[in-house]
N, C-alpha and C positions, 0 to 999 in steps of 0.2 A: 616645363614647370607645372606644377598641380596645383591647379584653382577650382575655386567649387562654384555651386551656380550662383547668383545674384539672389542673397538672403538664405542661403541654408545653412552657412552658420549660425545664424539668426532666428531660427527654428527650430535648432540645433540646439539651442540656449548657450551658445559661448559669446564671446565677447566678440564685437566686431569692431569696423569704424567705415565709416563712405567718405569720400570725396567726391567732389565736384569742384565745377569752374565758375569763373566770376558771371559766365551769361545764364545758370542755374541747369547746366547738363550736368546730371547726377551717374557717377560711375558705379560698377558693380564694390558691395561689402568685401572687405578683408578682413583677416584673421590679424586683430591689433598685438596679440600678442607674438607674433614673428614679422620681423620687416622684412623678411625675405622674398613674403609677398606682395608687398606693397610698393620695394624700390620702384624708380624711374624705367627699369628694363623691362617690369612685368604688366606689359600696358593692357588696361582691362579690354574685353570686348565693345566695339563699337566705340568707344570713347574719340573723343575728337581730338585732331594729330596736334597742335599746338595754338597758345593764346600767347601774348605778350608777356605774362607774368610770371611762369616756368616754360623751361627746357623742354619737358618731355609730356608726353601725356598723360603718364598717370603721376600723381602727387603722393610723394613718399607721407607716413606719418607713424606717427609710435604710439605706444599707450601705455598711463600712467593713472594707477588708480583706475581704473574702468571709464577713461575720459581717453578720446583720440586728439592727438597735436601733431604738425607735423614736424619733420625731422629738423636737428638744427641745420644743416646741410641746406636744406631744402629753404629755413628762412632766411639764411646768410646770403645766399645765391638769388633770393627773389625780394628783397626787403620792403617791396610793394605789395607782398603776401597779403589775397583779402582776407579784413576781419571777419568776416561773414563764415569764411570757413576756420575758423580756430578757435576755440575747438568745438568738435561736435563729440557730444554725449554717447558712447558707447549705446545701443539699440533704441536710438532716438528714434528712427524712421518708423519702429513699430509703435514708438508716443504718438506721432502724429497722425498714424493710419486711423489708432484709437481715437484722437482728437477728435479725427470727421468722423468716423463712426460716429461717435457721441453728440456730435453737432449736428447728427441728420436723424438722429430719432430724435434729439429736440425741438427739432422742426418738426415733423413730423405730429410728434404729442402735442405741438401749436395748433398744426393745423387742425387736427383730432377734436382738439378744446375748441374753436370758432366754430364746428360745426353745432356746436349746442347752443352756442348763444341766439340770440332774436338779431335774424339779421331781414328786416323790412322789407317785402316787395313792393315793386310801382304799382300794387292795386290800394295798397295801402302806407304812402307816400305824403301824406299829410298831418303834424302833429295840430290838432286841434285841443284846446283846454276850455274847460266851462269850469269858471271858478276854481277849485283847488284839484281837479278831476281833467286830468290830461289822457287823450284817446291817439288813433292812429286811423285817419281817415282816408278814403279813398278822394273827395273832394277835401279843398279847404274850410267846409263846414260841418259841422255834427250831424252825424242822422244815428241809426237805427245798425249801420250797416259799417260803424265803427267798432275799433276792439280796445277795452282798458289797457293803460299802460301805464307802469311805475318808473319812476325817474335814480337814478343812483348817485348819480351827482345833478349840481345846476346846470354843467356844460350839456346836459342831457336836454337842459327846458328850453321851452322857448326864449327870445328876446322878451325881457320884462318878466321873467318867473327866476324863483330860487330854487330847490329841491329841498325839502326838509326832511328832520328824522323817521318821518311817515310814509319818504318814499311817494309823496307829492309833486307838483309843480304848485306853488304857493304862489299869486302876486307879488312884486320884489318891491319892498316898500322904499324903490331909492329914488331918485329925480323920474319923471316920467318922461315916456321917451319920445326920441323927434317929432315934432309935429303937434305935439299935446297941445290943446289948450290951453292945458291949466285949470279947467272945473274940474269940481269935486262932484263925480253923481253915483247913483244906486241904482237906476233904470232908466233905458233908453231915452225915456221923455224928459229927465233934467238936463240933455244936452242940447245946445241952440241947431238948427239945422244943416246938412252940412258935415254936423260932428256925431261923433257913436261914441257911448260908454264903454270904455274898456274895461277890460279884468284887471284892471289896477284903478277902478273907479275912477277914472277920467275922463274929461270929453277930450276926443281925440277926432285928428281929422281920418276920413278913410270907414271902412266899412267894417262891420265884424270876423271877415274875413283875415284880415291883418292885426286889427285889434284885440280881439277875441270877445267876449263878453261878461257881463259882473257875474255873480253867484245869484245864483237862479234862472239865468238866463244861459240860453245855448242858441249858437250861431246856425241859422238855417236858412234856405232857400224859400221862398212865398211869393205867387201871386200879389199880395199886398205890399212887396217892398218892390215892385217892377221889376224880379227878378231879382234882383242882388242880394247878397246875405245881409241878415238883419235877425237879432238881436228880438225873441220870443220867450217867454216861461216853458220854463222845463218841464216836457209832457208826459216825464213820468213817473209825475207825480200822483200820487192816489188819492180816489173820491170817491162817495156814492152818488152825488149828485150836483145840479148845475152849483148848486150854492157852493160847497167848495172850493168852484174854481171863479177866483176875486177877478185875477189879471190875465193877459189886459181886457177888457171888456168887452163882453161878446162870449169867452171860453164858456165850451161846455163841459162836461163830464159825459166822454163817451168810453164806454164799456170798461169802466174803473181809473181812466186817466182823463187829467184835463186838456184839452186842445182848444190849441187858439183858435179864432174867427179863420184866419190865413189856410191855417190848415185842417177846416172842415170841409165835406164834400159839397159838392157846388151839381153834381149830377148824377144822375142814377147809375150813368156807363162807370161810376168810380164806387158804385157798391157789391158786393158778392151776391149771389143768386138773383132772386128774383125781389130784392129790395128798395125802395125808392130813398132817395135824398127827402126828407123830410129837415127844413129847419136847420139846415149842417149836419145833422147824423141818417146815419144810414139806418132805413127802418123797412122791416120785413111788409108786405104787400100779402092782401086779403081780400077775400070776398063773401059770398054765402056760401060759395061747396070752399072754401080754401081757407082754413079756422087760423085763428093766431100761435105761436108758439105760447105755451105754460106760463103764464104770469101775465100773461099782453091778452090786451081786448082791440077788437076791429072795431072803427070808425069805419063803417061799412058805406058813406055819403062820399068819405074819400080815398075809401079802399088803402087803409094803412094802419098797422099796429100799433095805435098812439094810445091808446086807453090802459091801465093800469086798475085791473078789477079788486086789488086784493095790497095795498102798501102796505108796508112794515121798515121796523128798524132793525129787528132781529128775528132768529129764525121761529120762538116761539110765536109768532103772532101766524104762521103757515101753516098750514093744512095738507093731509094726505101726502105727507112726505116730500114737500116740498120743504125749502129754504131759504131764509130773505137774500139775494143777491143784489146790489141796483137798486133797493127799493119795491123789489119786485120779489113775491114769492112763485119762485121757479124749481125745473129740476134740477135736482145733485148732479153734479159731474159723475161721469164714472169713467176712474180712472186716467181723472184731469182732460176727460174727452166730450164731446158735445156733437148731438146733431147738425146736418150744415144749417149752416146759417145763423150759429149762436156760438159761444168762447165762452169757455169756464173763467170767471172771476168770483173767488170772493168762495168758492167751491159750489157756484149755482150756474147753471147755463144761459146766460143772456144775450139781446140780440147783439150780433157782429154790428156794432155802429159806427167803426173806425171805417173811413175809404181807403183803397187800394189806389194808389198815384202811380204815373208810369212815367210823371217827367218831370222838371222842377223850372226851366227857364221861361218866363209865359210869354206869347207872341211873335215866338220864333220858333225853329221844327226843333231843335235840343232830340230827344230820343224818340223824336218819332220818323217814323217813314217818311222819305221826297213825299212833296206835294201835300203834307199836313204840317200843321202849329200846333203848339205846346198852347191850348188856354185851362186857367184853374187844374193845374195836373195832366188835364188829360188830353190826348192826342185830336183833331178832327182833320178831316178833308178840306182844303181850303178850294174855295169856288170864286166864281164871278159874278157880282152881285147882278150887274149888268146883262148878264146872259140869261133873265129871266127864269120862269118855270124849267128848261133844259139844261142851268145850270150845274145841277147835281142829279141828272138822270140815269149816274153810273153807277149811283150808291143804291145801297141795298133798303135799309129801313130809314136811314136817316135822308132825305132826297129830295129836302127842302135847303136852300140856301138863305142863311139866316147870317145877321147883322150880330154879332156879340162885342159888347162893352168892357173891358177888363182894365187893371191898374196899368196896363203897356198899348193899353188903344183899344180901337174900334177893329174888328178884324170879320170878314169874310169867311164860313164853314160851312159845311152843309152837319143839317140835323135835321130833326124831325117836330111835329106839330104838339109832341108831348117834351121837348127835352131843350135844355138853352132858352130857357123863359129869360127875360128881360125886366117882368114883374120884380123880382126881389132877388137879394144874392147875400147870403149869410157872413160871404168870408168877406165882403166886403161894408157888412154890419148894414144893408140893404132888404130891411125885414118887414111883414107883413102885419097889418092892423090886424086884432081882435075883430071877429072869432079865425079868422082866416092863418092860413100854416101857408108854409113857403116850401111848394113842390117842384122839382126840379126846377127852379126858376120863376116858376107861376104861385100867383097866390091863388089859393083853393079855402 
């Protein structure tokens, strides 16, 4: 008898039909418009020799309308005939093949779309919000070293935020959540201690880390909260000068933005070049052969760029091509660029008076090297008080072991006879009488 292969009448464009068994073995296509092919005697290749529910191995069936049934014979004989097989669709099996076809480039075009979307890595694994201004931080606090992020729904926000039409994370103005106290505040200091103002203006128990903080404040790391995050004015905000900057007391105006007391520099190792910590800003260093940068006069008694030969409030009051920046008539940026040891603001070159920090946990090693602590930012060697003069005879410049005082204790380091003064400390609103400045630690 003449059978053709499995599916070429089906390629063939004629009409076919398949059978299979109740355990889901599918036998070869037949030509539905003659049973001759399809009786009980012309049993397909491979098909399995017999089940319970027919005779014979292959399943007779007929065709009506371009639809396969099988014969009546075949249902009289088997009246437990499965529904599963009656009937099947004349070139059904080519719907199906197309079915998953179609279902694997939809997948496909899924996966294609996910790869555009923002899908967060664990260096930036923290949603932190300041006010209606939600980031993606690498710690649980705000720095520098966060990236903006827009919300699409609320499920997007944090606990305690909405998402509004602005593509914000908004405070959620509904019951405040566990742990609340229930004050109403605006800044850190209207809460009892103990409790942090959240970004839903409440004192809450817990820190700004979890909390987050009101609008104007942003959650960071200081010295002055013993480490933990605490609840600061937003330092990037702009100034020409200390006046400007009100809160909290102590901020200065360094190099066009306000900074807190906390996060001024505390030592000359956290200013660029060859700059001394003056006062919490970092200020260029001078002498007779070594002139000040363009707008700055030397206090040549204590070798520092603190004088101001020439203020103004705008640039016509400058001279020879200079421009007011700071307060200060300096040179023009060129091309948003500046000699070392100055930063274009304001389009004028002024001193770098921001510090350069390397670590944020104080009185413990946090990023610095075995055998040093994290004090005010920055890394030391820590020593043995007790071991005398040969305590820190491995260091280089710094090879004195010295006592330092910070918000997390008293701590052992080696430094040097100009640097870790104990006189005064800015960030900790620890400042120097008239006429005297506070240099690296010392009043001068």
């Amino acid at each position: 008898m003449r059978r053709s292969s499995e599916g070429a009448r089906f390629r063939a464009g004629r009409a076919g039909c398949r059978v299979g068994d109740q355990r889901g073995h599918l036998w070869p296509d037949h030509d539905a418009r003659s049973t001759a092919n399809v009786n009980g005697s012309a049993r397909p290749p491979r098909a399995p020799t017999s089940y319970p529910w027919f005779p014979a191995a292959g399943s007779p069936v007929s065709s009506r309308h371009g639809r396969c049934y099988p014969l009546p014979s075949e249902k009289a004989a088997n009246p437990g005939y499965p529904p599963e097989h009656t009937p099947v669709r004349a070139g059904e099996d080519e719907f199906m093949m197309m079915k998953r076809a179609v279902s694997f480039v939809l997948l496909g075009l899924g996966l294609a779309a996910l790869g555009g979307c923002p899908i967060y890595s664990d260096e930036n694994a923290h949603r932190v919000c300041v006010g209606a201004d939600c980031y993606d931080c690498p710690d649980s606090y705000y720095s520098s070293t966060c990236a903006s992020w827009a919300c699409s729904s609320t499920y997007d926000c944090p606990s305690g935020y909405d998402c509004s039409s602005d593509h914000r994370c908004h405070p959620a103005a509904s019951t405040p959540p566990s742990g609340n106290s229930g004050g109403v505040c605006s800044k850190p200091s209207d809460c009892p201690s103990g409790k942090s103002c959240g970004a839903n203006n409440r004192c809450q128990a817990g820190d700004c880390g979890t909390t987050g903080c009101p609008s104007n404040y942003v959650c960071t790391l200081s010295s002055g909260s013993g480490g933990k995050p605490a609840c600061v004015p937003k330092q990037d905000s702009t100034c020409k000068s200390d006046g400007d900057c009100t809160t909290p007391a102590g901020s200065k105006c360094l190099s066009g933005s306000c900074v807190a007391p906390a996060e001024q520099c505390a030592d000359a190792t956290q200013c660029a070049g060859a700059s001394q910590c003056v006062n919490g800003a970092c200020t260029p260093s001078c002498s007779a052969n070594k002139p000040c940068p363009t707008g700055y006069a030397c206090d040549t008694a204590k070798g520092v760029c603190t004088g101001n030969p020439t203020a103004c409030t705008n640039s016509s009051q400058c001279t020879g091509g200079t421009v007011c920046a700071q307060e200060h008539c300096v040179d023009p940026c060129t091309n948003g660029s500046c000699a070392a040891g100055l930063v274009c603001v304001d389009g004028g070159c002024v001193a770098d008076e921001k510090p350069k920090f390397v670590c944020a946990d104080d009185g413990v090693q946090d990023a610095c090297q075995a055998g040093s602590v994290c004090l005010r930012h920055s890394c030391y060697i820590a020593c043995d008080a007790s071991a005398g003069p040969d305590a820190c005879k491995s260091a280089d410049t710094f090879n004195v072991c010295k006592t330092v005082t910070t918000s997390s204790g008293s701590h052992s380091v080696c430094g040097s006879s100009t640097n870790l003064g104990t006189d005064c400390d800015p960030t900790q609103a620890k400042n120097c009488t008239s006429p005297h400045i506070c240099i690296d630690g010392y009043c001068r």
